[in-house]
Structure formats: C-alpha cells, structure tokens
C-alpha positions in Angstrom: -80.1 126.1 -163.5 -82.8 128.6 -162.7 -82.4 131.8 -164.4 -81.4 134.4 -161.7 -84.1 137.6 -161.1 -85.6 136.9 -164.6 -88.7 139.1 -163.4 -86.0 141.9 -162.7 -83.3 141.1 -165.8 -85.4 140.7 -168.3 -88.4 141.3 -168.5 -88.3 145.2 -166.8 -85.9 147.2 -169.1 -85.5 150.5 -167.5 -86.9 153.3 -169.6 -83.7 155.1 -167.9 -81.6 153.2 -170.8 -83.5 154.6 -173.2 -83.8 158.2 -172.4 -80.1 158.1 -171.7 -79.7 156.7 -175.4 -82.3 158.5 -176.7 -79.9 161.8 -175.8 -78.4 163.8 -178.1 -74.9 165.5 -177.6 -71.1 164.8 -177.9 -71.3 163.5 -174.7 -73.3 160.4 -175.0 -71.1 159.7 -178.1 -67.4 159.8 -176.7 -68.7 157.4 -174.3 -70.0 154.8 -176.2 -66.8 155.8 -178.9 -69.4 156.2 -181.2 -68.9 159.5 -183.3 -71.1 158.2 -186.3 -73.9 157.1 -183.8 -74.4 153.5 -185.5 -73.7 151.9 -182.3 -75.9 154.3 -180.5 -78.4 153.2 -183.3 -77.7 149.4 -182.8 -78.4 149.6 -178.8 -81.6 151.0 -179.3 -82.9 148.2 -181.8 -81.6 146.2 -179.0 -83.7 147.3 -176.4 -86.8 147.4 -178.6 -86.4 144.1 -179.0 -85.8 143.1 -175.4 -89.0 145.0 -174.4 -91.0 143.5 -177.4 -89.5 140.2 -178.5 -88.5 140.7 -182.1 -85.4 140.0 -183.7 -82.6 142.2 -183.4 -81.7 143.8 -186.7 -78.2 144.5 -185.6 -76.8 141.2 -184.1 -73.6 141.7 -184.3 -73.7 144.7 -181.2 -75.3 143.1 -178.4 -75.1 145.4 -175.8 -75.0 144.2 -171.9 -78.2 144.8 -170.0 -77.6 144.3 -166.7 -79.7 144.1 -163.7 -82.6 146.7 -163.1 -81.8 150.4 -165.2 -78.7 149.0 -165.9 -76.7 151.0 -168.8 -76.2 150.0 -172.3 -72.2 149.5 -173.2 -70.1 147.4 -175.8 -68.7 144.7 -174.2 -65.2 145.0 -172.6 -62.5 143.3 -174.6 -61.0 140.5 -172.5 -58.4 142.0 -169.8 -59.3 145.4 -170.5 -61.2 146.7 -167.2 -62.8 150.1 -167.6 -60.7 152.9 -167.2 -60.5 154.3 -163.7 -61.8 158.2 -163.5 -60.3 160.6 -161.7 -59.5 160.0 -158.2 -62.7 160.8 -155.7 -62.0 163.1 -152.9 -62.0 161.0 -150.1 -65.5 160.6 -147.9 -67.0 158.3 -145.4 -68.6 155.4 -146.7 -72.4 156.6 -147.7 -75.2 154.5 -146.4 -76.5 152.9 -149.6 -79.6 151.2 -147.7 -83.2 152.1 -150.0 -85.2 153.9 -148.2 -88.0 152.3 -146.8 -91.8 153.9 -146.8 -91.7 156.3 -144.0 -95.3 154.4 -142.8 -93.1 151.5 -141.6 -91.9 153.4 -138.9 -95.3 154.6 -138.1 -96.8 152.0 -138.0 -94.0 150.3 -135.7 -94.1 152.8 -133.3 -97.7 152.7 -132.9 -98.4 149.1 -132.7 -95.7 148.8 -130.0 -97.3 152.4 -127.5 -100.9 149.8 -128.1 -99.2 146.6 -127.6 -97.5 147.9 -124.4 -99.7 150.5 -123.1 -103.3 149.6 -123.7 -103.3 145.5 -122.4 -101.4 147.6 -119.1 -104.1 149.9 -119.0 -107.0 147.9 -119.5 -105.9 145.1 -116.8 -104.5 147.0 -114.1 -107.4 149.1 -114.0 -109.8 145.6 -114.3 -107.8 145.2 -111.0 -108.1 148.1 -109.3 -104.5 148.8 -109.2 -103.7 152.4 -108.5 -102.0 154.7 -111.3 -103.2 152.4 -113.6 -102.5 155.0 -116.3 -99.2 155.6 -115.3 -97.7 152.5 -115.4 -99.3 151.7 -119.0 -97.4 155.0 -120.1 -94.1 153.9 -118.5 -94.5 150.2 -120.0 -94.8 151.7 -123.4 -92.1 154.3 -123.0 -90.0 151.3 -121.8 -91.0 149.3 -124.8 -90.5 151.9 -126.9 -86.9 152.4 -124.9 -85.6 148.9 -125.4 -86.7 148.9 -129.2 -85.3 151.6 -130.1 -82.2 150.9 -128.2 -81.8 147.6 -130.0 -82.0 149.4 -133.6 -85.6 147.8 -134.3 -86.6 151.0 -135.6 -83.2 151.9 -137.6 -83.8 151.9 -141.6 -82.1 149.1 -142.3 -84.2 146.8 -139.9 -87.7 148.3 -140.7 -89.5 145.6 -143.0 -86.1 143.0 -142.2 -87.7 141.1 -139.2 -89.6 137.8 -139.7 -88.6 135.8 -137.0 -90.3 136.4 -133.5 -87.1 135.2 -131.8 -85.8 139.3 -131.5 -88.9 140.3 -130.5 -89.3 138.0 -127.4 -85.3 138.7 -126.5 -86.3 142.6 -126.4 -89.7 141.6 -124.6 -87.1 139.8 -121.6 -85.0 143.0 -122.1 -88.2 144.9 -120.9 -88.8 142.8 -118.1 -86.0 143.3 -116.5 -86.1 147.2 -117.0 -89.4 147.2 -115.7 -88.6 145.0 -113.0 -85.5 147.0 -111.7 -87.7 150.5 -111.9 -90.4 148.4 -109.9 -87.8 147.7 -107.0 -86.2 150.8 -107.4 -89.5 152.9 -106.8 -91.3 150.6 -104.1 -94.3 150.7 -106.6 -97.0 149.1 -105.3 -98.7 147.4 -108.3 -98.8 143.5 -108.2 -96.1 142.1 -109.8 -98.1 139.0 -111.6 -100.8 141.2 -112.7 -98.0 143.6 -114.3 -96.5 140.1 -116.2 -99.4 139.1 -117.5 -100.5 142.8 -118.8 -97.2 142.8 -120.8 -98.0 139.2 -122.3 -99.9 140.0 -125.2 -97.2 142.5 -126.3 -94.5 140.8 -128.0 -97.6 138.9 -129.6 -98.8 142.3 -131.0 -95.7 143.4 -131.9 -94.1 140.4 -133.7 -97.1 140.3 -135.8 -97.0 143.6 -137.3 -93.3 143.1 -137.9 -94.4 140.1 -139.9 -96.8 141.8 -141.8 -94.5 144.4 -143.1 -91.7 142.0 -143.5 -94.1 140.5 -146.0 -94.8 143.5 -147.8 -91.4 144.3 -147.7 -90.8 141.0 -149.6 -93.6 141.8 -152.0 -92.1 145.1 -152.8 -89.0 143.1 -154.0 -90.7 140.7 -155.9 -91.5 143.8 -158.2 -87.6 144.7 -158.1 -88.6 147.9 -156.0 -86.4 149.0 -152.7 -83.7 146.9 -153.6 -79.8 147.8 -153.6 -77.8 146.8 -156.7 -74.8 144.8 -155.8 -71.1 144.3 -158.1 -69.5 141.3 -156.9 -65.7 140.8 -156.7 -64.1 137.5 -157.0 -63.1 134.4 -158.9 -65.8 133.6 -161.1 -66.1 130.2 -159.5 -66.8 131.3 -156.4 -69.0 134.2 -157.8 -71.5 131.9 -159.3 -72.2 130.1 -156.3 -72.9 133.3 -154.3 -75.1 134.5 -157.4 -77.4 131.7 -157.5 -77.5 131.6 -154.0 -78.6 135.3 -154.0 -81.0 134.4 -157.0 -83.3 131.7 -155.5 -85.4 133.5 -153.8 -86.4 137.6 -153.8 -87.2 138.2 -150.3 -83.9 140.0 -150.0 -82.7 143.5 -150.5 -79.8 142.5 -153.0 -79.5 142.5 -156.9 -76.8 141.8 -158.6 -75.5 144.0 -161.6 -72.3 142.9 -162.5 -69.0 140.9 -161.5 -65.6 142.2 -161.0 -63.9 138.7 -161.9 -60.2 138.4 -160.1 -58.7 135.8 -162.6 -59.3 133.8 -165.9 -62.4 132.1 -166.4 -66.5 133.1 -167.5 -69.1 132.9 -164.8 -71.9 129.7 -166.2 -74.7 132.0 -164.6 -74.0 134.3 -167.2 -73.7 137.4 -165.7 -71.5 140.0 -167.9 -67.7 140.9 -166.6 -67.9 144.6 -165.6 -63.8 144.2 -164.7 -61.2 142.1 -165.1 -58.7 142.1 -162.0 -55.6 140.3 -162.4 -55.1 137.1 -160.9 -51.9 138.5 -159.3 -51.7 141.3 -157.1 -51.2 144.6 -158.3 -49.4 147.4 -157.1 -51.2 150.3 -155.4 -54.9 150.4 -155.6 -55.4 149.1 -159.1 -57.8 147.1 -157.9 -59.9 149.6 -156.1 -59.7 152.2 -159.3 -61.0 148.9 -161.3 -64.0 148.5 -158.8 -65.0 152.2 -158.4 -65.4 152.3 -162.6 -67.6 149.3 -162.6 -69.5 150.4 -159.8 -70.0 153.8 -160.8 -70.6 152.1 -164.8 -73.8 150.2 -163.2 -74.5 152.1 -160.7 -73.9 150.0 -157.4 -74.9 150.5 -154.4 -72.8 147.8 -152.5 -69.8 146.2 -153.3 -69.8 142.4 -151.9 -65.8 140.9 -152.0 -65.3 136.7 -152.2 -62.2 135.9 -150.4 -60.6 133.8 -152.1 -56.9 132.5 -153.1 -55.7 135.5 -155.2 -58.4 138.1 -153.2 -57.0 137.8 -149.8 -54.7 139.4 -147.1 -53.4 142.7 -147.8 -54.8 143.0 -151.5 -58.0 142.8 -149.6 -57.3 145.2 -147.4 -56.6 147.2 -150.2 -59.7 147.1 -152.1 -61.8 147.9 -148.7 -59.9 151.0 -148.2 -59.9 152.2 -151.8 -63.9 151.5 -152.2 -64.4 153.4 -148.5 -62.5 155.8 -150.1 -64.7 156.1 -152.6 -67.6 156.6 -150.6 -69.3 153.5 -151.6 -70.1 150.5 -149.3 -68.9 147.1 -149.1 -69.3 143.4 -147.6 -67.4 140.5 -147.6 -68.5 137.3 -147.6 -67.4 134.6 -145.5 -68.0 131.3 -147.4 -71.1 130.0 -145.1 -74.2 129.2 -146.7 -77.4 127.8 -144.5 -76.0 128.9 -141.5 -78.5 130.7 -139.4 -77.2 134.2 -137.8 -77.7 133.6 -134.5 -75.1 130.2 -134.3 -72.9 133.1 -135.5 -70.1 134.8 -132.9 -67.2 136.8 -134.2 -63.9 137.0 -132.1 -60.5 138.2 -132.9 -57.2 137.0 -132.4 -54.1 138.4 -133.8 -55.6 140.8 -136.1 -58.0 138.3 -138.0 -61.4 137.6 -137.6 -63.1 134.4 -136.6 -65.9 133.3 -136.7 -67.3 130.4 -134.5 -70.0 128.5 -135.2 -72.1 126.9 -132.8 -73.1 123.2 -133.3 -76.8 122.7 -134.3 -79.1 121.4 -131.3 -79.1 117.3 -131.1 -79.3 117.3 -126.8 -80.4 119.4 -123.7 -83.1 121.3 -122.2 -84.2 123.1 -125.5 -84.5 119.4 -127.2 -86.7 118.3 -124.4 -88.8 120.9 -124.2 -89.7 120.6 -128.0 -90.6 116.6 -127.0 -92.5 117.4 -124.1 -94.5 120.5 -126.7 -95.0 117.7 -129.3 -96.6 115.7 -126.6 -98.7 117.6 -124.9 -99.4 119.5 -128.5 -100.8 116.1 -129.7 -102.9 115.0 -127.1 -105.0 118.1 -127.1 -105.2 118.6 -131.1 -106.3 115.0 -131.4 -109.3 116.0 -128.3 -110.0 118.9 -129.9 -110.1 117.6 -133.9 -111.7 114.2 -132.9 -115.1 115.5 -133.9 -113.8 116.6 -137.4 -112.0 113.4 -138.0 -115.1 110.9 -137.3 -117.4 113.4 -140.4 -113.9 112.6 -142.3 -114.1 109.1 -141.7 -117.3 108.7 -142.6 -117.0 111.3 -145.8 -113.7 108.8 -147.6 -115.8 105.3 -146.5 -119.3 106.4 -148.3 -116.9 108.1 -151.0 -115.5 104.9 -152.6 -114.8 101.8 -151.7 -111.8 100.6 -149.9 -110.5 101.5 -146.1 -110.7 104.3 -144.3 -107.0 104.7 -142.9 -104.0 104.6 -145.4 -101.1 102.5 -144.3 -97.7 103.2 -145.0 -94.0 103.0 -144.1 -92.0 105.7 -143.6 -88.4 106.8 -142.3 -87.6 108.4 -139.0 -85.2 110.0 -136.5 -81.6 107.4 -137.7 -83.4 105.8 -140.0 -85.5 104.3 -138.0 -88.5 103.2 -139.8 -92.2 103.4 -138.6 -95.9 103.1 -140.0 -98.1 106.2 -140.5 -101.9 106.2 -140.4 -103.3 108.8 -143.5 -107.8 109.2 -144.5 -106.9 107.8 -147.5 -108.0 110.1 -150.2 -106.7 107.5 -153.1 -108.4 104.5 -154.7 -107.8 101.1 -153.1 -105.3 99.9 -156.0 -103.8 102.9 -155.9 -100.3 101.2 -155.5 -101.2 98.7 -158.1 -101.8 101.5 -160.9 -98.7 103.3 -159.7 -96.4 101.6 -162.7 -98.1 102.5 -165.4 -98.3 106.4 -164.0 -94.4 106.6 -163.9 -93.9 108.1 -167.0 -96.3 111.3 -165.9 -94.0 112.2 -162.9 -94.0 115.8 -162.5 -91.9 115.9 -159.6 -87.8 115.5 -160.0 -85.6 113.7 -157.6 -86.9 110.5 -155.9 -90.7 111.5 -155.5 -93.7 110.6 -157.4 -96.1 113.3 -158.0 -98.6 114.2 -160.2 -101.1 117.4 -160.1 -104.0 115.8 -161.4 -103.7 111.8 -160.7 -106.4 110.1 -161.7 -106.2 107.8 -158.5 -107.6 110.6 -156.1 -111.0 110.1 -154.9 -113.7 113.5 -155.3 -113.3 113.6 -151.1 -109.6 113.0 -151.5 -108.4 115.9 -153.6 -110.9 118.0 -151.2 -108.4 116.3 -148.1 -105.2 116.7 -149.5 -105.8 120.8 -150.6 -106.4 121.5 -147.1 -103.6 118.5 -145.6 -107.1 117.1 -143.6 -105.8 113.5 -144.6 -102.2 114.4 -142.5 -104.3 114.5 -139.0 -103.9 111.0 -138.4 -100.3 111.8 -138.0 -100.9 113.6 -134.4 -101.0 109.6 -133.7 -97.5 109.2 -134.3 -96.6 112.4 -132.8 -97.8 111.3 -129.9 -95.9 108.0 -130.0 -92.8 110.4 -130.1 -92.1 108.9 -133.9 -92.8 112.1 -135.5 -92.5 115.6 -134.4 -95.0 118.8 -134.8 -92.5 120.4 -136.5 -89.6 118.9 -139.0 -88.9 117.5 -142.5 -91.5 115.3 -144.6 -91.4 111.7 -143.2 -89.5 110.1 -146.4 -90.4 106.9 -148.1 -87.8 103.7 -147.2 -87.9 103.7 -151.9 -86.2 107.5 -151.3 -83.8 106.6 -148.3 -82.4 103.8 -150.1 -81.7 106.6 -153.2 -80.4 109.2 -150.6 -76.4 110.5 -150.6 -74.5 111.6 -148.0 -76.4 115.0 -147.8 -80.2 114.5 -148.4 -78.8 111.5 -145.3 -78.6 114.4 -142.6 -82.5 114.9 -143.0 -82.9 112.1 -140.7 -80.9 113.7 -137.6 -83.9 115.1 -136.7 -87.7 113.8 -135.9 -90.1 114.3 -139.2 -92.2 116.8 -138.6 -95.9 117.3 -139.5 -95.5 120.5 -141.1 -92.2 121.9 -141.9 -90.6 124.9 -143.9 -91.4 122.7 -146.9 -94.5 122.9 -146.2 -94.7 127.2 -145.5 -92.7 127.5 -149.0 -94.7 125.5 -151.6 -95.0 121.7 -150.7 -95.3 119.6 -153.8 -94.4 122.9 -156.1 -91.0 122.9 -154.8 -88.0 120.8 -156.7 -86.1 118.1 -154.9 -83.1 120.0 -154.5 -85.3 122.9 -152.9 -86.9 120.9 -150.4 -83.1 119.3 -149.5 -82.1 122.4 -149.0 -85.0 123.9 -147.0 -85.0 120.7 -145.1 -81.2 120.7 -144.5 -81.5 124.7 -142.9 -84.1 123.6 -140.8 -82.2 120.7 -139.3 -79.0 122.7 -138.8 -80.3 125.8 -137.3 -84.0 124.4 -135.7 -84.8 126.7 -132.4 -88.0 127.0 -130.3 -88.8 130.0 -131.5 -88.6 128.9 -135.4 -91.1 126.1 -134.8 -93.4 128.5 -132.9 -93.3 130.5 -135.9 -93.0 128.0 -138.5 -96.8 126.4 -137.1 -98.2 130.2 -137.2 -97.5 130.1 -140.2 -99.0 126.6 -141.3 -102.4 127.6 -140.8 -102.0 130.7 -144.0 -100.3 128.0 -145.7 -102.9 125.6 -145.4 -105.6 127.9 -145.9 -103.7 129.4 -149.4 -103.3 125.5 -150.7 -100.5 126.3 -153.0 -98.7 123.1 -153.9 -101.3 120.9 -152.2 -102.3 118.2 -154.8 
C-alpha cells in the first residue's frame, strides 16, 4: 500500500512541535502529565530523530506525529477518548477554507474584462459597428456578472477549476444575457459578429483557470494551503476513504487523525485521536469526543462515514454538536469515481438521495464524439503525412526489419483488431521477449522495461515523444479506436482481466487517454484501472476536449514515455 502524504507526514516536522515542547512552564507539563519533564525530554529526542534519522534513545515513548504541525502526545489508552473541555459557546460554523493568494482573484478578474472586452472591441470596430466600445464594456461587465454570480470568484473556487466544462456553461449563460439585453434595447450591432467576438472568451478564460488550478496543485504538493481533516467512522470504512484521499495531492485535504466509532485499528496506520463507542451514547458524547480531538490536532474539517453504528439520529447528533462548536463538517456518501456532475440530490421524507445518472453508452453526445474522431483523423493524418514519410524513412535506414509494427489488440466488447505502429524495436523483438521476463518493471499484466535493449537509437527517440502511435489515426478512422479512451489492451491481458479491469472495454480505446496525461508507463496497474475505469464511467465532450489539450504538455514533458 502506498504510504499516504509521506512528503507531508514525514518528512516536514513542524518546527511548531518543537517550540511548543521546547516551552517551559506548568502548563506544558499538566498537559502532557509530565511533572518531572522526562516525557517532555523523550518527545524531543523523538522529533530529532524524525527530522534527522537516528535512533531514538527513548523507545519506549513514541509520541504520535500526526499530519503537518501536528502535536506531540502519549498515546491514548484503548477506550479512553480525550477528555472533553468545557462546553463552547455556541457559534455558527466558521469557514475553515485556506486562504488562497489574494493574486488569484486578480488575476481572474482581469483575464475575464480582456477575454470579454478586448476580442469585442477589436472586432466590432474591424467592422464598423457603432459603439464599438460600448458593447465591449457591457460584454465584460456581463461576463464579469455571470461569473461572479455563479461563485467562480468565491474563495473556495479560486485555484479549484480544471475542467473547461463550467466555464463554457457560464459562457451559454452569457449568451443568453447578452442576447435578451440585445432584444430588449433594439441594439443595432450584428448579431453574428457579436457571437463570434465572444468566441475566444471562454478560451481565454478556461486557460488561466487551468493555470492557477495547477499552481494551486503545486502549492499542495509542498503541503501548503491545505485544511487538516479528523475523520469519524469505523476504521474499515476509514481506511478506504484515507487512501483514497492519499493517492494523489491535488486536493485541499489532509488527514490528521481518526475518530474510530467501534473496535478495530485502521492498516493505513493512522493514530486513534478518539474512541467512540460502537453503541450510541446518550447526549452529545460523541460530539464532546470529536471537539477534543479536533481541537488536540487542530482540524479544520470534520469528515463523518456513515456507517452501521454512525447513522440516523446519532448522526444528527454529531453534526449539531460540531456546528455547535464552530467547526465544519462533511459527510461522505460512499461513492468513489463518480464524477460530480452525474450527481443530483433530491429529498423525500426527510432523507437525502442522491441519483446518479448512468454513464453515456448511446445518443447525440456519443455520436458527436464518432463523427469528431472521424473527421479529427482524416485531417491529422493530411496534415502529419509529411512527418510520417521522414519517419518512415528514419526506422528503415535505422536497422533492419519493417517499417510498420503489426499487432493485435482489444476493442469496443472485446472485439479484437490489428494496429499499425513505426516500429521503434528490433525485428525479433518478440523472439527475445522470454528471456527479458524476469526484468519486468511494470506490475499487473504488462511488460515493460525503461531501458530494453530491443529499442532501436530512432525508436527510443519515437516512443519519448509517442511519434511511433500516429499510425493509429488509421484505425481511428476505421472507427476501431477512438481519439480519446483507454490504451488498446493486448488479447495476453484480456484473457488475465476480472470482472472490473472487463468494463475498460465498454468504451472505444483511445489514442491518448488520462493514462496518458498522468504518467503512462510510470503509473502501476491498479492506477491505470482506475484512471481508465473514471474515464469510462464519467467520459463527456468537454473531458476529451480537455483531456487532448492536455496531450500535447504531456507529450512534450515525456514523463513515463520509454
């Protein structure tokens, strides 16, 4: 299992836990129950050797380190949760979102005035339209309008946008407010020339929320504007959402601790900050338990698990005791790989429901996307044919063997086709496969190595830019393969497939893919399943527009191309 944040957990101890150790005074002492300060003296060896690797002197005290400036504490005997303070006057709920640099909004709010105002300006004045100037100011106010209007520039969206998908719903949203205010005031500006002044807007302005989504993500790589999270539920349960959580670190959350309703140890590892009975209390026990574990590690957000002793009223309990409290809170649903927009919430006697829309197999969307690969194709093949016959030429005077690669591969049900690759391997390439099986670097049912010896000098050049793939517009043009899917998968890994890794194929294989955007061959197996399962459940238009703008960085950077 792959260790959860290790960047964040270990290897960043907060100087916070030291300066707070490093204290003097009664204080620091009753807490830690410590009057003759060995413990005190313990913990600090402890975090010496956590920042500089040496053995502890002191094992027998191993204070918990938890998360990012986490503090230092004996561990909690088993079924004793921390004592519960005094009771908080009572407060709304804070908003615990970090604060996000005050140039994102900026820089938002000016790329949206240009992206709206100056294409308007520049046209309708190419076109002798009258109050040119005018209408570029009321297109940005109205972009600026429908933004704002749609929380694009509240704090916690700033940074949280990757997908153009909202900004072209907010760009339709503006065309019909333009469009009313043109019918309302007789204006006399061309309609067609107004439409294709706003086009390059939601261009504009979906790129620059890219770009600081992505430096949003960076700054969370290097655990900074994130929001410490205390989970509450059956350990079971909990470890799934913590290694869910712990894949990847282009998200806002951290966990700190778990507040464990039940018996049982999480395997991630993550240390009990409370034990909650596995029966329900009386009162807000449960609530008093939470508020001393969150205040203990300093939480930001409390995230409930429903579950089979954390349901109904006790539930209800804990939400109103942590609002209480001042402190925020989420539950979790149970859905994982389930994209937000199949998503709609209803209500019916006093529970929520949520439906989930079925993922896309039929109908105008679906077509669209075949008639796009099609056409997408025919005029990359016109355009690329130049730069395939130099490629051609380039792996026939390289070594000797055929141009084209060969090969089987799996399809839409399972439907098996041929694929034409520039073959960037040695002509027994297959042949000297066996004897390479022991070097397999890649789990799972795939064969990979980083250096194999059976790639040609103009091979390895092919394959770290995926110029040996073009051939493959061939069968997207065939309608075998699509522009955008999951890697076109060997009959050898079918045949080895379960139930699962089997709903890969209920879609067309794609050229590129989110596999490819997130690492290619760097990637485990059960990482590209998964990546490959999310895009088949919740593909959209929009998600392969953005998916292929993002192929060209990722073909450009290389990274797991070998």
């Amino acid at each position: 299992m792959k260790p959860f944040r290790r960047k964040v957990y270990e290897q960043r101890p907060d100087p916070f836990v030291a300066a707070r150790l490093a204290r003097s005074g009664a204080s620091l002492q009753a807490r830690l129950a410590d009057p003759g300060g060995e413990r005190r003296s313990a913990a600090l060896a402890e975090i010496k050797r956590r920042a500089g690797g040496q053995e502890s002197p002191v094992p027998a005290v191993v204070p918990a380190l938890v998360g990012v400036g986490a503090r230092t504490r004996e561990a909690q005997p088993e079924g004793e949760p921390p004592a519960d303070p005094e009771e908080p006057p009572r407060r709304a709920p804070r908003r615990s979102t970090p604060r996000r640099p005050r140039w994102y909004l900026l820089t938002a709010i000016g790329v949206d005035i240009l992206a709206a105002g100056l294409p308007t300006l520049l046209l309708l004045h190419a076109a002798d339209q009258r109050a040119a100037a005018l209408c570029a100011l009321i297109a940005a106010a109205a972009w600026i309008l429908v933004c704002a209007v749609r929380g694009r520039y509240a704090r916690y969206a700033l940074g949280e946008i990757s997908s153009p998908r909202p900004v072209f719903y907010d760009w339709a949203t503006l065309l019909g407010v333009l469009a009313i205010l043109h019918a309302i005031t007789d204006a006399t500006t061309d309609p067609y020339v107004a439409l294709l002044a706003l086009t390059p807007t939601p261009v504009l302005s979906a790129t620059v929320r890219r770009s600081l989504h992505r430096h949003l993500s960076d700054r969370r790589r290097r655990a900074s504007g994130v929001r410490r999270v205390l989970v509450v539920g059956e350990p079971v349960t909990a470890d799934h959402v913590i290694n869910l959580l712990s894949r990847h670190t282009d998200h806002e959350y951290v966990v700190v601790g778990l507040c464990a309703v039940g018996a049982g140890e999480p395997l991630i590892g993550l240390p009990i900050a409370a034990r909650l009975d596995e029966a329900p209390p009386a009162g807000t026990a449960d609530a008093g338990q939470v508020r001393s574990a969150a205040r203990f590690h300093r939480a930001d957000l409390i995230v409930a698990i429903p579950g089979g002793a954390m349901v109904g009223e006790r539930l209800s309990r804990l939400i109103w005791g942590v609002h209480d409290s001042g402190l925020s809170l989420a539950v979790l649903p149970g859905l994982a790989e389930v994209a937000q927009h199949r998503v709609r919430s209803s209500e019916a006697g006093g529970l929520m429901m949520l439906h989930i829309a079925p993922p896309i197999r039929r109908g105008v969307e679906l077509q669209t996307k075949y008639l796009m690969d099609r056409f997408g194709a025919a005029t990359l093949l016109m355009l690329l044919a130049p730069v395939m016959g130099v490629i051609a030429l380039a792996v026939r005077f390289d070594s000797p063997g055929p141009v084209f690669h060969r090969q089987m591969r799996v399809g839409l049900q399972g439907q098996a086709f041929h694929t034409w690759k520039f073959r960037t391997m040695v002509a027994d390439a297959e042949a000297r496969k066996r004897a390479l099986l022991s070097e397999n670097e890649h789990d799972g049912p795939l064969f990979k190595m980083r250096r194999d010896p059976r790639v040609t000098r103009v091979g390895r050049f092919l394959r770290r830019y995926s110029l040996d793939e073009l051939p493959l517009l061939i069968n997207v043009l065939r309608g075998q393969m699509s522009l955008v899917g999951p890697r076109p998968p060997l009959p050898d890994e079918v045949a080895l497939y379960d139930e699962t890794e089997r709903r890969r194929l209920a879609v067309r294989p794609g050229l590129t893919g989110i596999w490819q955007i997130s690492g290619r061959w760097d990637l485990s197996w059960d990482e590209t399943v998964r990546l490959d399962l999310r895009y088949v459940e919740n593909w959209s238009l929009i998600g392969d527009i953005a998916i292929m703008a993002r192929t060209f960085r990722a073909v450009i950077d290389g990274r797991g191309a070998y």
